[in-house]
MDTraj code that builds the backbone (N, CA, C; nanometers):
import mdtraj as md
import numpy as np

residues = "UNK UNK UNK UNK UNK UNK UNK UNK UNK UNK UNK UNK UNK UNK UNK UNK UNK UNK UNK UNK UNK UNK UNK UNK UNK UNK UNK UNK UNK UNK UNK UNK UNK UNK UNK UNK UNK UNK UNK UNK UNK UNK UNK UNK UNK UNK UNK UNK UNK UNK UNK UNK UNK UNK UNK UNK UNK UNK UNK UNK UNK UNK UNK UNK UNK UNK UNK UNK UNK UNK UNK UNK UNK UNK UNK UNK UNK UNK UNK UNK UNK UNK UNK UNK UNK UNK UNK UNK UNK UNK UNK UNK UNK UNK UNK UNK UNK UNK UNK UNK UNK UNK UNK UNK UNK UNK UNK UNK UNK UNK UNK UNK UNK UNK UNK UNK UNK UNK UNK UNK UNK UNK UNK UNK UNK UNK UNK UNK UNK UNK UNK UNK UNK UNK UNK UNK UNK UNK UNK UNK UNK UNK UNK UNK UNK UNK UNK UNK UNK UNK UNK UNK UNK UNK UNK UNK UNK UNK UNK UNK UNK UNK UNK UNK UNK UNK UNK UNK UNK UNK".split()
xyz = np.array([
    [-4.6991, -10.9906, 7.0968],
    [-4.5562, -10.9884, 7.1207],
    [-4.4902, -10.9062, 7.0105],
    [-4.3956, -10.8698, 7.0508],
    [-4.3545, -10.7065, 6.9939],
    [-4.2182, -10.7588, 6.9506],
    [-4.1738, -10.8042, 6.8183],
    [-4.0248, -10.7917, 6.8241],
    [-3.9106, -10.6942, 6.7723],
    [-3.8142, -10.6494, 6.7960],
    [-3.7422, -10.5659, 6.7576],
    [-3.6836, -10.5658, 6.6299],
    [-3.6709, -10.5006, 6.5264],
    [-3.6084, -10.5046, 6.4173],
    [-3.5254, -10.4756, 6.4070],
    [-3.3833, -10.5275, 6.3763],
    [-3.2106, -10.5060, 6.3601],
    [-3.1972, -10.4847, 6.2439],
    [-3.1258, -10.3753, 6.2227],
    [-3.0702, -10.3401, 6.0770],
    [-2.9093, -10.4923, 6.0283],
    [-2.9783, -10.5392, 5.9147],
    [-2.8527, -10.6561, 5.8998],
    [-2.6931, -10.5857, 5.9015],
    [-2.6239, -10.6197, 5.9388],
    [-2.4743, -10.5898, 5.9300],
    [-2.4594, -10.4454, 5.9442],
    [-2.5236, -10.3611, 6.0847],
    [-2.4782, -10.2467, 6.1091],
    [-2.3348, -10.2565, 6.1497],
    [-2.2232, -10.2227, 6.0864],
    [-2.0927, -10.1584, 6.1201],
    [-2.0928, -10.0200, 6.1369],
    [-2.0609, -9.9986, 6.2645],
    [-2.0553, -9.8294, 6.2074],
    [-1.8725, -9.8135, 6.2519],
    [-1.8663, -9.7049, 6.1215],
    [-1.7054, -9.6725, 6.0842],
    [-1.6488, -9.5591, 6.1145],
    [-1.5470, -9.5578, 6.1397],
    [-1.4685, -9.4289, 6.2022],
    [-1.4893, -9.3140, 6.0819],
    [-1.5394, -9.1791, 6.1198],
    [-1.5491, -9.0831, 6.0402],
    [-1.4944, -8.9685, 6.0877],
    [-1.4770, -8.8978, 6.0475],
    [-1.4449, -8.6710, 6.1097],
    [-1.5882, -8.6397, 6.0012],
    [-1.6667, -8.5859, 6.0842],
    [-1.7615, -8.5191, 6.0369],
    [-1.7250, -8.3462, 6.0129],
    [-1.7396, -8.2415, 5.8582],
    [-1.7207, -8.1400, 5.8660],
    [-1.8087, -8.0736, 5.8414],
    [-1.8042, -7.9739, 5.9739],
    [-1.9563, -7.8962, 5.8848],
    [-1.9508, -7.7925, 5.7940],
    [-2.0562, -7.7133, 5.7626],
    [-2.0245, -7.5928, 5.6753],
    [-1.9440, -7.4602, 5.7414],
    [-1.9323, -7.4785, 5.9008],
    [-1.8495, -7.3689, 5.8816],
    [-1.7422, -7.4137, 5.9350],
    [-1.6782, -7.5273, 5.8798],
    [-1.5451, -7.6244, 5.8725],
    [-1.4941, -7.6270, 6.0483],
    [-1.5911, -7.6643, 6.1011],
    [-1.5632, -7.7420, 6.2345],
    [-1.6102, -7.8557, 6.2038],
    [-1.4930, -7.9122, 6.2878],
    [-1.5042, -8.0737, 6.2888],
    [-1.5315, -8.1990, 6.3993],
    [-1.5668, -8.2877, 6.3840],
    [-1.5983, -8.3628, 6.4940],
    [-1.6198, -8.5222, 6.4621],
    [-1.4700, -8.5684, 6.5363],
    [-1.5025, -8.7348, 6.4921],
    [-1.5823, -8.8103, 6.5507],
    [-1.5995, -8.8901, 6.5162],
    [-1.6918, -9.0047, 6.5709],
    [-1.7573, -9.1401, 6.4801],
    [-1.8310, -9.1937, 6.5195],
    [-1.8572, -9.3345, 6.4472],
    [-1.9974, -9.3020, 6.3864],
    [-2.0357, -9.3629, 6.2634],
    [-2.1550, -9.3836, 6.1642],
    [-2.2286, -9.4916, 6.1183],
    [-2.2885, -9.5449, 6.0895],
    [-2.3397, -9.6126, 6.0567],
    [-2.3448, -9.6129, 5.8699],
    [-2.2692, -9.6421, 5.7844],
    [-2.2841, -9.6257, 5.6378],
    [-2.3824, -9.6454, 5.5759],
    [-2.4735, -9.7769, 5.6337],
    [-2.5692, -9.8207, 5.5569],
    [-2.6873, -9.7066, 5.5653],
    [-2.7222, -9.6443, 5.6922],
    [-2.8206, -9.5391, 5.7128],
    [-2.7615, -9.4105, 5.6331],
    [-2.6615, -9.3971, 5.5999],
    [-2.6682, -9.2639, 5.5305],
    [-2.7284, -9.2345, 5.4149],
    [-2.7790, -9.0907, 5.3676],
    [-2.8408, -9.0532, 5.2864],
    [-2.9675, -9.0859, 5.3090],
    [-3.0300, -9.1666, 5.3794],
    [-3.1538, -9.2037, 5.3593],
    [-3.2557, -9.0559, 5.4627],
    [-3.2158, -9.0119, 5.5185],
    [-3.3050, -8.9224, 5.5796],
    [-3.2040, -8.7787, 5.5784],
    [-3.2789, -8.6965, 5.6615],
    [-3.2231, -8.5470, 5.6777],
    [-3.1018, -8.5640, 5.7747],
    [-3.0840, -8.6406, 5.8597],
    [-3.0158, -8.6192, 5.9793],
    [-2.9154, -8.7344, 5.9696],
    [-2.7922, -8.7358, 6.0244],
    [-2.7394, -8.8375, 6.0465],
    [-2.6897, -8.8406, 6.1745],
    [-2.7109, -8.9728, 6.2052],
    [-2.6802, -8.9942, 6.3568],
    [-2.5087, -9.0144, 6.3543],
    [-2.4520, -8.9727, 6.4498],
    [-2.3221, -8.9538, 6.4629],
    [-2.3164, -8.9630, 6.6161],
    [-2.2462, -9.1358, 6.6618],
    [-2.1859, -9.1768, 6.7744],
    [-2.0652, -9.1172, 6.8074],
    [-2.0580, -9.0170, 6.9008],
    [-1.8987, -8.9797, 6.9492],
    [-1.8287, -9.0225, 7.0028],
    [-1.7265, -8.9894, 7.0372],
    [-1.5515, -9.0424, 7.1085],
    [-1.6242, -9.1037, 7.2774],
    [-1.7558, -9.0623, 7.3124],
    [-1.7883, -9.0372, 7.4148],
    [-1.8667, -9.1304, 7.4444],
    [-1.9532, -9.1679, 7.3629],
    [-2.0426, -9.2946, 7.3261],
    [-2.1970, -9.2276, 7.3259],
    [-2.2078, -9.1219, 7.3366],
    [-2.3409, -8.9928, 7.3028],
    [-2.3675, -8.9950, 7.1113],
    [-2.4866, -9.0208, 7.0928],
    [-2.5282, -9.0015, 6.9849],
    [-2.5730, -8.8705, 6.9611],
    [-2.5075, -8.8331, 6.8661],
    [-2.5245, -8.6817, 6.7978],
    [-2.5984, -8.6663, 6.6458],
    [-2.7279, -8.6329, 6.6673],
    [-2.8022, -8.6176, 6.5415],
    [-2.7482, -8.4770, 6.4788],
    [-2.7228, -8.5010, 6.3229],
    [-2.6255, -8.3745, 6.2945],
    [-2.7433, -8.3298, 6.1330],
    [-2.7632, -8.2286, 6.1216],
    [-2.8795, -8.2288, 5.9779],
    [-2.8201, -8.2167, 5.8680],
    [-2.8255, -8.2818, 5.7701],
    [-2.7404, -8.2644, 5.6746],
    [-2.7196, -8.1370, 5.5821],
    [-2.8350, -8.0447, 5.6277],
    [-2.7891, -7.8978, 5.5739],
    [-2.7056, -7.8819, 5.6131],
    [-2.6410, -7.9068, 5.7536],
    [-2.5508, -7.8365, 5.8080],
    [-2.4292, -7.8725, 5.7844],
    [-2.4358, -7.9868, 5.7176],
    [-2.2526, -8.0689, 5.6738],
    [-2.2132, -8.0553, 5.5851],
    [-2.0892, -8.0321, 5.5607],
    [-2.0270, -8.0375, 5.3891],
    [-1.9418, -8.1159, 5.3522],
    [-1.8574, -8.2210, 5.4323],
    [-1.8304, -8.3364, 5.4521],
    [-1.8450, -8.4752, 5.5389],
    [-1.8437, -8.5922, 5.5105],
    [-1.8035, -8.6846, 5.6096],
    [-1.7035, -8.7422, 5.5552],
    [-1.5946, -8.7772, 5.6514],
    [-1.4342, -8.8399, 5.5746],
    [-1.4473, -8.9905, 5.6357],
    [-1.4579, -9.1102, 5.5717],
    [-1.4549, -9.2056, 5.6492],
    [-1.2927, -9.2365, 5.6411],
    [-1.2637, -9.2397, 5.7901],
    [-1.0556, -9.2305, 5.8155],
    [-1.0116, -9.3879, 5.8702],
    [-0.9467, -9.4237, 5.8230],
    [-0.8547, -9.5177, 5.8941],
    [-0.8426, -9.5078, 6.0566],
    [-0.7875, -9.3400, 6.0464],
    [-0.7450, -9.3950, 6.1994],
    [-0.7500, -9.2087, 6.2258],
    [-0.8181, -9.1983, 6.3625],
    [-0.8184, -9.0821, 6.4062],
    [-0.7370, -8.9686, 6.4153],
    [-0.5867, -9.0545, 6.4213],
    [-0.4648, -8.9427, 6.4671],
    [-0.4352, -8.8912, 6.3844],
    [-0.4454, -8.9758, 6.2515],
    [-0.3743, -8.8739, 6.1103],
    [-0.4641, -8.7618, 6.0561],
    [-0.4072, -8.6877, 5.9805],
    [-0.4926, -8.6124, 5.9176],
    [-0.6319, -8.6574, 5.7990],
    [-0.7278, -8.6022, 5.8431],
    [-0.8410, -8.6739, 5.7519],
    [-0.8446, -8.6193, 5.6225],
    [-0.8173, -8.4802, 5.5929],
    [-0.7972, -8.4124, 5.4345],
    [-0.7072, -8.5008, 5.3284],
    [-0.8003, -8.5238, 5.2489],
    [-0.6982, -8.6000, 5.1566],
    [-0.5496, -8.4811, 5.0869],
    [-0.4379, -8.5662, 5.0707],
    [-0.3379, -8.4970, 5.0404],
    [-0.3356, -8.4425, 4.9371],
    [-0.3706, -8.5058, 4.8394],
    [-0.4227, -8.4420, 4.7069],
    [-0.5565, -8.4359, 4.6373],
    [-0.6121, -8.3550, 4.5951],
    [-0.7858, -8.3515, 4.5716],
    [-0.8046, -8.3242, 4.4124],
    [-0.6619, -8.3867, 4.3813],
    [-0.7214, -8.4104, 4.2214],
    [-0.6031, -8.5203, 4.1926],
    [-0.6688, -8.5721, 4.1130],
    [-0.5703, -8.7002, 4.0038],
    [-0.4481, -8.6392, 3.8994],
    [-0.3449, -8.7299, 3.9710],
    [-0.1933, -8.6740, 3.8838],
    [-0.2260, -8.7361, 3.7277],
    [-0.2886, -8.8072, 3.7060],
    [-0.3120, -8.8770, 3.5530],
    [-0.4075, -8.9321, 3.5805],
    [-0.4978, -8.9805, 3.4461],
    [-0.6562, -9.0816, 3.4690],
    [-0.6129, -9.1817, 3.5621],
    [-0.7508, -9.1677, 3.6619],
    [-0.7520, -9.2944, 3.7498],
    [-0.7417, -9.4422, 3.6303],
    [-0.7074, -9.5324, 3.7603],
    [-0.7139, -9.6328, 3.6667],
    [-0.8242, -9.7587, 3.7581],
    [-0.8695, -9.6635, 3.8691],
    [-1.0088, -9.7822, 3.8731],
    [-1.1208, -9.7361, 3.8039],
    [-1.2181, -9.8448, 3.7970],
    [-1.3492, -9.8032, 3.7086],
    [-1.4294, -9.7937, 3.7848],
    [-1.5167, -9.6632, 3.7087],
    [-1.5798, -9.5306, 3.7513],
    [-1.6268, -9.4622, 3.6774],
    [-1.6875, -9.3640, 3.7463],
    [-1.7169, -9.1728, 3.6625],
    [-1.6257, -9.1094, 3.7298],
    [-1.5351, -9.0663, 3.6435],
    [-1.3853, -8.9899, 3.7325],
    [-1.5203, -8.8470, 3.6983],
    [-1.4966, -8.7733, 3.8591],
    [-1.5809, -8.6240, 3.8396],
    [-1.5041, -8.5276, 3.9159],
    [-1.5423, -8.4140, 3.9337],
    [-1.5266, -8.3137, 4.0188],
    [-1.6236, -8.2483, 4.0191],
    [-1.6112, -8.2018, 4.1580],
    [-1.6618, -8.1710, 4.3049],
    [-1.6962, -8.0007, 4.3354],
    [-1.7223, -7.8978, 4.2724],
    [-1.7189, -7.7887, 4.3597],
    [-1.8160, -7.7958, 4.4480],
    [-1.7815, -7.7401, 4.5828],
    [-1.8535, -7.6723, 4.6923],
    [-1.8687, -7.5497, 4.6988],
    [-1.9928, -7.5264, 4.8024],
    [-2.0546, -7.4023, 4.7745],
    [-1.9548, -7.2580, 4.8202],
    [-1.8101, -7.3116, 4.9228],
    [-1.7545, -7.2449, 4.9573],
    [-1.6188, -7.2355, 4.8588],
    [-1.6331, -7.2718, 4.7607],
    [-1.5430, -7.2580, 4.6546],
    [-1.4168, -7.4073, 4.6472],
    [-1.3873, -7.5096, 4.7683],
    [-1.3456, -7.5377, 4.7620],
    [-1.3873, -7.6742, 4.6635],
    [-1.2542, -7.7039, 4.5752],
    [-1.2667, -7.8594, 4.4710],
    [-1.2240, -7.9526, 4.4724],
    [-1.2961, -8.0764, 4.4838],
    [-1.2042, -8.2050, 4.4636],
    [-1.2283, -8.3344, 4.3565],
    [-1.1754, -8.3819, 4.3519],
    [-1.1831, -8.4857, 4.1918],
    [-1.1924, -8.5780, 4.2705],
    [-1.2774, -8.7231, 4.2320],
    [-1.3034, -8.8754, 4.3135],
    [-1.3597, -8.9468, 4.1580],
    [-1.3409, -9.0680, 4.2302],
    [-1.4473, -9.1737, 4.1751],
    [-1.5457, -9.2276, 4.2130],
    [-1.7117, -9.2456, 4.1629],
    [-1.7988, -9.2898, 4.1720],
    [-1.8043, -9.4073, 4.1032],
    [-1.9094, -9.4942, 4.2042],
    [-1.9696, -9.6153, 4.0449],
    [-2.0483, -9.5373, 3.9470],
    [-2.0038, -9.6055, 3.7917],
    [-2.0604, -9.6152, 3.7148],
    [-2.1868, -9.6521, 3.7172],
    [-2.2656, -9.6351, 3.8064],
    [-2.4121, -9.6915, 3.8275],
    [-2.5172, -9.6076, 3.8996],
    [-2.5946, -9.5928, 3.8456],
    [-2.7071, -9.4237, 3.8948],
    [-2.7321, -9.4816, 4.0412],
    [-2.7577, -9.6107, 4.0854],
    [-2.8276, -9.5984, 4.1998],
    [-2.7334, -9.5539, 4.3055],
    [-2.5582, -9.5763, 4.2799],
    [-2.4453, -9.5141, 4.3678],
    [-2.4483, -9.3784, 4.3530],
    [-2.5743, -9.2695, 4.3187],
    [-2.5844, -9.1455, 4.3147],
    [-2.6913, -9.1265, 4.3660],
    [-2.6604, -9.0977, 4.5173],
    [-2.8197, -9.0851, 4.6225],
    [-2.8580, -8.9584, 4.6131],
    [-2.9948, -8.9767, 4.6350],
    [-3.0822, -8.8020, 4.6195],
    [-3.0506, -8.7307, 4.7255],
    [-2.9719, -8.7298, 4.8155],
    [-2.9498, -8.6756, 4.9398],
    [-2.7879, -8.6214, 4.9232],
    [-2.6827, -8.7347, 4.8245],
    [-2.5576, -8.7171, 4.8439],
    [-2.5023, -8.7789, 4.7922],
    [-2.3417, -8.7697, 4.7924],
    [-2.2884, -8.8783, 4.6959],
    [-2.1605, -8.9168, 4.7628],
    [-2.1187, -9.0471, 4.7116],
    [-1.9578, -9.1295, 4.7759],
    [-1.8887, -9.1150, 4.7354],
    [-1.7754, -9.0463, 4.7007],
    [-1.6359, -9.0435, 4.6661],
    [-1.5442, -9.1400, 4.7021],
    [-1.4393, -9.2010, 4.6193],
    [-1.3622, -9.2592, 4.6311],
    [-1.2432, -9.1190, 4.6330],
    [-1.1729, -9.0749, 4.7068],
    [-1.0933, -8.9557, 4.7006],
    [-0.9259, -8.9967, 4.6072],
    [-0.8620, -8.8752, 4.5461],
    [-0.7672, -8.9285, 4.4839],
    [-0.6385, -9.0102, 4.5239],
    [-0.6109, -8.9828, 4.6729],
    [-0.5024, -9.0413, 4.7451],
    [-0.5056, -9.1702, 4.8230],
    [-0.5649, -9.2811, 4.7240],
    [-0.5568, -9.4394, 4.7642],
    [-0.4944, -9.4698, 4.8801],
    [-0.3692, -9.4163, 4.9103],
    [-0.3073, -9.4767, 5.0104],
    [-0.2518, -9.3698, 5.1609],
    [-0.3791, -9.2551, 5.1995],
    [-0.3798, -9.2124, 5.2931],
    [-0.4809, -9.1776, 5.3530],
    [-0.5282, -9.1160, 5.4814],
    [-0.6010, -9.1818, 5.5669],
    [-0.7705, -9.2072, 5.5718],
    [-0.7825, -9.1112, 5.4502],
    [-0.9251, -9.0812, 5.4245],
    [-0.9419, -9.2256, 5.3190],
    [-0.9990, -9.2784, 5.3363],
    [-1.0770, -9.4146, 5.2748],
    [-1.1998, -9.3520, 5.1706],
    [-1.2895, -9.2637, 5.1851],
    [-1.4138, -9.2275, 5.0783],
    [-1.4687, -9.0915, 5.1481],
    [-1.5180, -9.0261, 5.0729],
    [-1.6219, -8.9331, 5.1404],
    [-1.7370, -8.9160, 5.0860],
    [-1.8342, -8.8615, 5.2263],
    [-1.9772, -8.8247, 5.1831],
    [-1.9954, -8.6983, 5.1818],
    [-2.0382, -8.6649, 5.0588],
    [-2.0959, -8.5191, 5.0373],
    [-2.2544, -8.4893, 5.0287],
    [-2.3126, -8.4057, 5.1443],
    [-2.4504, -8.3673, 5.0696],
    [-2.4519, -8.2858, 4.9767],
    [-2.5515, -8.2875, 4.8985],
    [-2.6162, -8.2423, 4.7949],
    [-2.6059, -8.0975, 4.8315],
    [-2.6259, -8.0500, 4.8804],
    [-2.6426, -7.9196, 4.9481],
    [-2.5185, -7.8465, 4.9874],
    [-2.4358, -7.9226, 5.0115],
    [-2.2635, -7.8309, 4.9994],
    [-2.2536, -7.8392, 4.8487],
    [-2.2660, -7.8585, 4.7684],
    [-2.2017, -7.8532, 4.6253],
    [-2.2868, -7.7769, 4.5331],
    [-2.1916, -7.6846, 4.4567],
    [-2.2069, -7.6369, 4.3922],
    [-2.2185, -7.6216, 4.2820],
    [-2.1134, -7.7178, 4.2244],
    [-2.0978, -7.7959, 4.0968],
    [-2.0849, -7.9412, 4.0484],
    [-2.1068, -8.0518, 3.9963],
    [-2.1131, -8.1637, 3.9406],
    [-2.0495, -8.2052, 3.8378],
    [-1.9639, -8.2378, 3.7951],
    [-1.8771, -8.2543, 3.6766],
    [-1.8215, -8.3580, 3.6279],
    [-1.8431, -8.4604, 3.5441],
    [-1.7831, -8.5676, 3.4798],
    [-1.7020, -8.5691, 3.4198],
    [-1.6100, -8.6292, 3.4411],
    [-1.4564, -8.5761, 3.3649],
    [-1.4241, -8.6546, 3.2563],
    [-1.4601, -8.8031, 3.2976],
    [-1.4636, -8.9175, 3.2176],
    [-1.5171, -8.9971, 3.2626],
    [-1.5173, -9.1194, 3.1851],
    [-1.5514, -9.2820, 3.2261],
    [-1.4365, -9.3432, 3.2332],
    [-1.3949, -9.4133, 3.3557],
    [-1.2916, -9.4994, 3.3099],
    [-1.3169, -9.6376, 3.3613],
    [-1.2604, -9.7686, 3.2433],
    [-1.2788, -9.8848, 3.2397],
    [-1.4281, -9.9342, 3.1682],
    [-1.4710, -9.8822, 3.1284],
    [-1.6319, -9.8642, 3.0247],
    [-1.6386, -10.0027, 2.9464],
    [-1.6995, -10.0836, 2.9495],
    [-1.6997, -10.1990, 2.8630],
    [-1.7101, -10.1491, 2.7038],
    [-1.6103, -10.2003, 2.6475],
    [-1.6013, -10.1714, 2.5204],
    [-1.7128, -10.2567, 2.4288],
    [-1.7734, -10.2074, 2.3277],
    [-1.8331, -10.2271, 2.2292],
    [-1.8385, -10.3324, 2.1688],
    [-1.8126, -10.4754, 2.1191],
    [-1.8026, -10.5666, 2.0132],
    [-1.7966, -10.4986, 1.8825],
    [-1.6640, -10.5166, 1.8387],
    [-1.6308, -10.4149, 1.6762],
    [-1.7710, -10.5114, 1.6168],
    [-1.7585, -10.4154, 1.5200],
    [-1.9057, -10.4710, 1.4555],
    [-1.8826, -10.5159, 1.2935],
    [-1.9325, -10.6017, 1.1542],
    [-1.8748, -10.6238, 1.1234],
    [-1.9005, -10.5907, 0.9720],
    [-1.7686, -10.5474, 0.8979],
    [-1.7519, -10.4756, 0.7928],
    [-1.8745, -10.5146, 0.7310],
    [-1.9326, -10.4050, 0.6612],
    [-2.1051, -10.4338, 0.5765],
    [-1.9984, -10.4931, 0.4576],
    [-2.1189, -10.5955, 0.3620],
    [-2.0743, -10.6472, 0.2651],
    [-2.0441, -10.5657, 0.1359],
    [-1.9208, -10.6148, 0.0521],
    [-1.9421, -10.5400, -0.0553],
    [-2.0378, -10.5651, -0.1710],
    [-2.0364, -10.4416, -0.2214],
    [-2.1208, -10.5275, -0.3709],
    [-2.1413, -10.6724, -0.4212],
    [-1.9665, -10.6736, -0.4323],
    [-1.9992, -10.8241, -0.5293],
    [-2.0073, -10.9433, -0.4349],
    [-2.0605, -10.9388, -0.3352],
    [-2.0815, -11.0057, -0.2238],
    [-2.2467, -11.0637, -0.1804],
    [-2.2773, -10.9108, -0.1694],
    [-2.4289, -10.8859, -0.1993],
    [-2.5237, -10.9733, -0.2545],
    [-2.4624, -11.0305, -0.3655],
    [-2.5637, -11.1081, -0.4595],
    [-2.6295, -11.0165, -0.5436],
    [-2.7745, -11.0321, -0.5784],
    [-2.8505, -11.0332, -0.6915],
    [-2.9846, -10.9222, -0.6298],
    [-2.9933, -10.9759, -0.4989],
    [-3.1144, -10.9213, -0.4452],
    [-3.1888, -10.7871, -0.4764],
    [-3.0978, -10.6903, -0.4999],
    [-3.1273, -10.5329, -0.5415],
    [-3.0871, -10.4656, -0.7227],
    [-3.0189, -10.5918, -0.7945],
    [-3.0211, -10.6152, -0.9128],
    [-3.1326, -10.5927, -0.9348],
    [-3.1592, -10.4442, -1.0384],
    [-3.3022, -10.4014, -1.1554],
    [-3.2766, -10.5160, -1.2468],
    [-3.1649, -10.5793, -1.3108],
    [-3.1570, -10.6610, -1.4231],
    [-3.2638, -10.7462, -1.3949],
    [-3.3735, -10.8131, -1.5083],
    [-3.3937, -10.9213, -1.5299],
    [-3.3228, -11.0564, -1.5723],
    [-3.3425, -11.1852, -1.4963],
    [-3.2600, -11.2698, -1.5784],
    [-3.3606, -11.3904, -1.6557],
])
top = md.Topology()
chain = top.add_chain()
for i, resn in enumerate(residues, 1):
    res = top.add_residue(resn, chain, resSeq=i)
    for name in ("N", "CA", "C"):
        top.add_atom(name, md.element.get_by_symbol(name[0]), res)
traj = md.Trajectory(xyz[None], top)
């Protein structure tokens, strides 16, 4: 007896897929499967699954809502973000740049691609996926929210010290 294996908590989420030669095409994804292979499957408006190769993409926008525009409004930060992250920027191979936040954590940096948190929190684009292969450049701008250090504590003075390194005999 043969049983089927279900991926736990497949949601798949509204996206505009862009390719490299900036045609676009919305449809639904699956988040958890991304990055993991060459291809991503991409459910359309239609209910047809569209295997798309990730050479061929240079974005995925995961959107709120289809009707608005998926380009984020602004593609760089008016002042340091203030969630915690690796604030970076983005060049692509077609010259275009954008600034996001990543986790602070290597494994949120897949060998295939990476997640952006984009700079405009409150319009329609929610995160994007970039392959590896549209970008051109990689850039860390900062850390922000970094667990700070425990000050550490003033070394003793001399007359504190004691005797221990005293040449005197007593």
């Amino acid at each position: 007896m043969s049983l089927k294996q279900k991926s736990a908590n497949s949601t798949f989420k509204k996206v505009v897929v862009v390719r490299l030669d900036h045609d676009t095409e919305p449809g639904y994804l699956d988040p958890g499967q991304l990055g993991r292979g060459e291809v991503v499957d991409l459910l359309t408006l239609e209910g047809e699954h569209h295997p798309i190769p990730l050479a061929l993409l240079k974005t995925i926008h995961f959107v709120r809502d289809f009707d608005e525009p998926f380009e984020p409004a602004r593609k760089s930060f008016l002042s340091r973000p203030r969630q915690a992250g690796l604030w970076v920027q983005l060049r692509f191979t077609d010259g275009d740049q954008i600034e996001g936040l990543v986790p602070n954590d290597l494994l949120g940096l897949l060998e295939r691609g990476i997640q952006i948190t984009p700079p405009d929190q409150n319009g329609n684009n929610l995160r994007l996926f970039i392959p590896r292969n549209a970008l051109a450049e990689f850039r860390v701008l900062g850390v922000v929210g970094a667990a700070k250090l425990p000050a550490t504590s003033k070394a003793p003075t001399p007359a504190t010290q004691g005797d221990l390194f005293d040449s005197r005999e007593k």
